[in-house]
N, C-alpha and C positions, 0 to 999 in steps of 0.2 A: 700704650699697649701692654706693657708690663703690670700694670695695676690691675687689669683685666682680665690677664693671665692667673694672676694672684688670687683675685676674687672668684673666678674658676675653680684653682685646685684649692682653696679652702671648700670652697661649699661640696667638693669630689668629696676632699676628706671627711667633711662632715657627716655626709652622707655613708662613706664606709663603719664609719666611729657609732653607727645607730645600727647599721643591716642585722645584725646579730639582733635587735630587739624585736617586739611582734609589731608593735608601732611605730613609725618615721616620726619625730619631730616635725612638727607644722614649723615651716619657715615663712618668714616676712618675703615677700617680692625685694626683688634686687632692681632697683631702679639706676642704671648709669647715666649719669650728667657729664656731659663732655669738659675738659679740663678746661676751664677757665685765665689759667694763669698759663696758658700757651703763649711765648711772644710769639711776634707774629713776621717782627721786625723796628725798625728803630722810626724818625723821626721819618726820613725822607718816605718809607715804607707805608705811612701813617697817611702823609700827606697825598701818595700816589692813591692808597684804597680811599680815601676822600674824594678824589676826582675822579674817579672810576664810577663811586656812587654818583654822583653829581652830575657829571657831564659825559661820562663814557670817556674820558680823557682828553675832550676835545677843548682845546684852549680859545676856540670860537665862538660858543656856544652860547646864544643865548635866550630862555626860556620865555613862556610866555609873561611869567611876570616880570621880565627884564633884568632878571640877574644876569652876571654875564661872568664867561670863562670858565675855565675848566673845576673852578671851585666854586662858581655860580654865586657869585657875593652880588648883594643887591646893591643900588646906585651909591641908597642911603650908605652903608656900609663904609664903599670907598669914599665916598668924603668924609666919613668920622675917619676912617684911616688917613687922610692927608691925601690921596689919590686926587692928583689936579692933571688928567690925560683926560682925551677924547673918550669916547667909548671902541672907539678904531684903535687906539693909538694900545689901548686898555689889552682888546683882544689879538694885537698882534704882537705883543710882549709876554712872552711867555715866562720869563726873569723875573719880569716884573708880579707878573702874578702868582708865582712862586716867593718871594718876595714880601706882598701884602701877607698871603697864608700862614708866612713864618711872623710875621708882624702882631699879625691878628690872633696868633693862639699865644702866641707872649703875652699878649696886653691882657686875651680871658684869662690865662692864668695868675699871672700877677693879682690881677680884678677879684677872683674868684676865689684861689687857693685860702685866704686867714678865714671865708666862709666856709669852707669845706675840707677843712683838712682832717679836721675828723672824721669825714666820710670815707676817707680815700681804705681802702682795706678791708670795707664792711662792707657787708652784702644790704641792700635797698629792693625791695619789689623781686628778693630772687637773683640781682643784676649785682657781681660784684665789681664796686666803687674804684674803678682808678684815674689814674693822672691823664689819659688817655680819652678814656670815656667822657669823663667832665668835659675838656678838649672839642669832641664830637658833639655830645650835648650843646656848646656854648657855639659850636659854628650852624651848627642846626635852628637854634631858637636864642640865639643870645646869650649872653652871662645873665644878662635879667633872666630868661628860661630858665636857665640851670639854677638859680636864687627857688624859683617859686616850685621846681622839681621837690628841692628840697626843704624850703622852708614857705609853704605857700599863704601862713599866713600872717607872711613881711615882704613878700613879693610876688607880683601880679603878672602872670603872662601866659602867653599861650604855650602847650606844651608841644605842638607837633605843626609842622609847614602849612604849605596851602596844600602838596601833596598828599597828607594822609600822614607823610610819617614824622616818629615821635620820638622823641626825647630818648625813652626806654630802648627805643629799634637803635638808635645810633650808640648809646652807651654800652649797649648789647654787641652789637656790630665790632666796633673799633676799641673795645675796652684791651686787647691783646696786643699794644705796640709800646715800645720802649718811649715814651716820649726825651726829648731831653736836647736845652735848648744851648751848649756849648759850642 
């Protein structure tokens, strides 16, 4: 709010600093972009606004394509993660699915990071790059996703769910949280 404030009383000033002339200086439009590097909050913060998008929080939940739980991971998913439960046993474990979550963005990140770490702090498509975003990117469409986001032609994947959304919506979304995996 203070930048805002600022940006206000410069352009006042500006304005006074010319009245004495016959003609106003033509000014550029003042475009505000919302602050980007807002946290938002840390890990567990990160991990709740994932299940909110995903399942409205419901740790039962499961879609028509058969993802299941509050972070809506598909079958496939849980058995790359070692996941040997029911699909009951899956949904009435709420530990446990919190659990897989924390599992599974260690493993994208590990996977992902020596690819992208010179992304991380630069602006892509508008969307600036964090640890966070890639994160949401790789839970959204895979760590193969987030590969072909950025380097599409060394890898191959789709960029957005069977719902519509994308890669860009999620990095955009969830780029403001502390990730950090101590």
């Amino acid at each position: 709010m203070k930048r805002f404030i600022a940006i206000g009383i410069m352009a006042v000033l500006v304005m006074m600093a010319f009245t004495n002339s016959r003609r106003l200086p033509e000014l550029a439009p003042i475009v505000v972009m919302p602050h980007q590097n807002h946290i938002k909050g840390g890990t567990k913060a990160f991990m709740n606004a994932i299940a909110g998008m995903e399942s409205d929080h419901n740790q039962y939940a499961v879609n028509e394509f058969g993802n299941l739980g509050k972070y809506q991971f598909s079958p496939r998913t849980l058995r790359k993660m070692g996941v040997n439960t029911t699909k009951e046993e899956f949904l009435s474990n709420e530990t446990l699915q919190d659990s897989v979550m924390m599992e599974y963005m260690q493993q994208n990140y590990r996977e992902l990071y020596p690819l992208v770490k010179d992304k991380i702090g630069t602006y892509v498509n508008g969307i600036l790059i964090t640890k966070a975003g890639i994160l949401a990117g790789a839970h959204l469409v895979g760590s193969q996703g987030v590969c072909a986001y950025f380097y599409p032609e060394r890898c191959h994947a789709i960029l957005e769910d069977a719902n519509g959304a994308t890669i860009e919506m999620y990095m955009r979304k969830f780029g403001n949280y502390n990730i950090s995996f101590e």
